[in-house]
C-alpha positions in Angstrom: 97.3 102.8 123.5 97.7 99.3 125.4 99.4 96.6 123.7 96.4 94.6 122.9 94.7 97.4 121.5 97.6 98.0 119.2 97.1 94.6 118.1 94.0 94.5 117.3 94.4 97.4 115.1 96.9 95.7 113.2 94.6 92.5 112.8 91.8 95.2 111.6 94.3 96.5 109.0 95.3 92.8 108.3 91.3 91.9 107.6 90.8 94.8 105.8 93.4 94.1 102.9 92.7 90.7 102.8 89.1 91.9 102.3 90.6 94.0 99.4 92.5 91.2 98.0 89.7 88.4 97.7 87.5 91.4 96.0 89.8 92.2 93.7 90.1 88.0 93.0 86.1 87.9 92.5 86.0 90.6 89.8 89.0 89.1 88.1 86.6 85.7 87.9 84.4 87.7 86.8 86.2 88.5 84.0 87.6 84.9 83.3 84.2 83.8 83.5 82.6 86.0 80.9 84.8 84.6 78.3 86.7 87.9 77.6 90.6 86.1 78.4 91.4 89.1 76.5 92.1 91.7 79.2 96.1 92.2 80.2 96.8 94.1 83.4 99.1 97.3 83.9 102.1 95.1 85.1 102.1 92.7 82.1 101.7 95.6 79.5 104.7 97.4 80.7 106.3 94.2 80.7 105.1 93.3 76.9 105.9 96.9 75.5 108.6 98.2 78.1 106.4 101.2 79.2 107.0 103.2 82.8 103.9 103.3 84.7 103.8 106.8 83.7 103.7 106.0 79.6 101.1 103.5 80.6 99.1 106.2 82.4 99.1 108.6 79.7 98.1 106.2 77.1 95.0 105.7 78.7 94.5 109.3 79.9 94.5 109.7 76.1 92.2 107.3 75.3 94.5 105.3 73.0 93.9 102.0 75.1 91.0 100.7 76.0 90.4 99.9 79.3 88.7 98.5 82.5 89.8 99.3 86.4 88.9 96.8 89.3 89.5 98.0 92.1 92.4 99.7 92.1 94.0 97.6 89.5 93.7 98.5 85.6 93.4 95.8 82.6 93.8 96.9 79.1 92.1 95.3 75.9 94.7 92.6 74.5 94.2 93.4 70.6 95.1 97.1 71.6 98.3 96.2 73.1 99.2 94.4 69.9 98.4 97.3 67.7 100.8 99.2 70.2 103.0 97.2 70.1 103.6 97.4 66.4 103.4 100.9 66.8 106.0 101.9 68.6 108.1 99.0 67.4 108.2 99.3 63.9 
């Protein structure tokens, strides 16, 4: 493979996740724009109740939280992560 092939490879890999990213930013206005502010994603859940990914994952395997994925990103129902919360830190 020549040199400027290999680059151009890289800048079709660049394009493409850049492609990805501005997706995933349209669905997330989407969201914002249909008044529903009350959708938390994975990384501030785990944050707010100190779950691993893994905890997280079964949770909604289980059906306890509700949820919506975009993309390949996942946003949970705020009001559920309260009742969680309280849940597990009574």
């Amino acid at each position: 493979m020549s040199e400027l092939a290999h680059i151009i490879e890289i800048l079709e890999r660049m394009e493409k996740k850049q492609n990805e990213f501005f997706s995933e930013m349209r669905a997330m206005d989407k969201i914002r724009e249909s008044g529903t502010e009350q959708w938390v994603d994975s990384l501030e859940v785990q944050r707010m109740l100190s779950f691993s990914p893994s905890t997280l994952y079964r949770l909604r395997k289980n059906g306890d939280l509700i949820f919506k994925r975009l993309g390949a990103r996942y946003f949970y129902y705020a009001p559920d992560i309260f009742k969680l919360k309280d849940q597990y830190l009574k």
